[in-house]
C-alpha positions as CSV (number, residue, x, y, z in Angstrom):
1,X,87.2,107.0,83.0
2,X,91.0,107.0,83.0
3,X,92.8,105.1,86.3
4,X,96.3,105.3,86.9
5,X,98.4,104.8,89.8
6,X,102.2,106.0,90.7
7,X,104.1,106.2,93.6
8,X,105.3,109.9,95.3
9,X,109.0,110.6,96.6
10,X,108.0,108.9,99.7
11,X,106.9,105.7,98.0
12,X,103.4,105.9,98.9
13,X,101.3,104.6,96.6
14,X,98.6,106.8,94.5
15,X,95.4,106.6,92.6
16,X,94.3,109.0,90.2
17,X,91.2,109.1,88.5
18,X,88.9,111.8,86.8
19,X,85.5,113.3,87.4
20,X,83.2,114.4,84.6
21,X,80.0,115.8,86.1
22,X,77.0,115.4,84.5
23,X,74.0,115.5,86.2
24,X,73.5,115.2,89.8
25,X,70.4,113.1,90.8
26,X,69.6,112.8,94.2
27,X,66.6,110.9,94.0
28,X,66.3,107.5,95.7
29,X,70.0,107.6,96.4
30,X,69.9,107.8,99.9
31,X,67.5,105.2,100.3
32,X,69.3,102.5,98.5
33,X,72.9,103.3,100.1
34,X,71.1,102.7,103.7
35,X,69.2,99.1,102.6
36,X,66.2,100.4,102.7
37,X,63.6,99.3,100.1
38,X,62.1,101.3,97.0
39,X,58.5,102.5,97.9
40,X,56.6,99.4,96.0
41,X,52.7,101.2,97.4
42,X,50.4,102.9,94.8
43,X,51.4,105.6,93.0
44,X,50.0,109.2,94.5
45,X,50.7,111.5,91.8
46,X,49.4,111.4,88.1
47,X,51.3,111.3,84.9
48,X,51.7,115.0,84.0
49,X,53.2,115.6,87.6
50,X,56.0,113.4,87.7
51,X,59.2,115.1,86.1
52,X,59.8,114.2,82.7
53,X,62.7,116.1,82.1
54,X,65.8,115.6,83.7
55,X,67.4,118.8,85.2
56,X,71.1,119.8,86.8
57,X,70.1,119.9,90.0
58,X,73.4,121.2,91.1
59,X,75.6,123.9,89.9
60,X,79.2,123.8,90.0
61,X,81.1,126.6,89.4
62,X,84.3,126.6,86.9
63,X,86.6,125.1,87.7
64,X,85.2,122.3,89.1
65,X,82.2,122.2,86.5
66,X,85.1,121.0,83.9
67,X,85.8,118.8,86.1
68,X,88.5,117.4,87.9
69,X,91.3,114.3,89.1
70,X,91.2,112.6,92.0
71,X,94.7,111.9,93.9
72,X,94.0,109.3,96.9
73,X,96.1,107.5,98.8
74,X,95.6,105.5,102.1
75,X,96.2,108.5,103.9
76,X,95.1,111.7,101.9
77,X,92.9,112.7,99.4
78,X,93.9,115.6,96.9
79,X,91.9,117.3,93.9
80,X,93.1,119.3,90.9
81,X,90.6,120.9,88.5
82,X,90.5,121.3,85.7
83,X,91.4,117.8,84.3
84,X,94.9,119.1,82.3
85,X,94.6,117.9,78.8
86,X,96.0,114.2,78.0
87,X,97.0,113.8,81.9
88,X,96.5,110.2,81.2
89,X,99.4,109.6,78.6
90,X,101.5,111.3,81.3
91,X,104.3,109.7,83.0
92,X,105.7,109.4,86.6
93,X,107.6,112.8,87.3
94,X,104.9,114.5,85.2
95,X,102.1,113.0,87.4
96,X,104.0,114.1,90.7
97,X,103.5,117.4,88.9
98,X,100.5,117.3,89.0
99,X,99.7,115.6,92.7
100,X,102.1,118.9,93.7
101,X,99.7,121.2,92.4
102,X,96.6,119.6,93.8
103,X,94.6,120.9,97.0
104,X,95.0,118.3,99.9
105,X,91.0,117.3,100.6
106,X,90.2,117.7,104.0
107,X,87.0,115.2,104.8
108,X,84.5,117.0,107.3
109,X,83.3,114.7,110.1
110,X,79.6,114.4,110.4
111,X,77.7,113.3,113.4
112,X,77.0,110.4,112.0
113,X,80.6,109.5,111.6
114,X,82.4,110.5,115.2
């Protein structure tokens, strides 16, 4: 994955990275971000039902299934998709560009969070 930084007209400082989905796996995910231990009990279910191939489990629709770079800084978060070809050998006037044409990322607040 490709990483570069620059700085806008302001000076603020900016990350940019790509994302390449794949596969989305939800599986167990939840579990390990909150601590919380693998089930370690017997297994329940036999051989034949367990999955033994690996599915999308999400669908993104183009453009974003291309995929797409990530623009953050401390205070915003922007998204362009699809990844422009070569964005990486690009320089600093070129990348502002780019952060222009990006959509601004506006996080949702969850319960959890407020």
């Amino acid at each position: 994955m490709p990483y570069r930084t620059f700085a806008d007209e302001q000076g603020r400082s900016w990350e940019i990275w790509d994302v390449r989905p794949e596969r989305v796996e939800r599986r167990g995910v939840e579990r390990r971000q909150h601590g919380e231990e693998p089930w370690a009990g017997p297994e329940r279910r036999v051989a034949d039902e367990r999955r033994q191939d690996r599915q999308v489990r999400m669908r993104l629709d183009y453009p974003l299934s291309e995929g797409w770079l990530v623009f953050k800084s401390d205070e915003e978060k922007r998204r362009l998709a699809p990844i422009p070809p070569d964005w990486d050998r690009l320089r600093g006037q070129e990348l502002r560009e780019l952060w222009r044409k990006a959509d601004v990322i506006v996080e949702r607040i969850t319960e959890r969070s407020a």
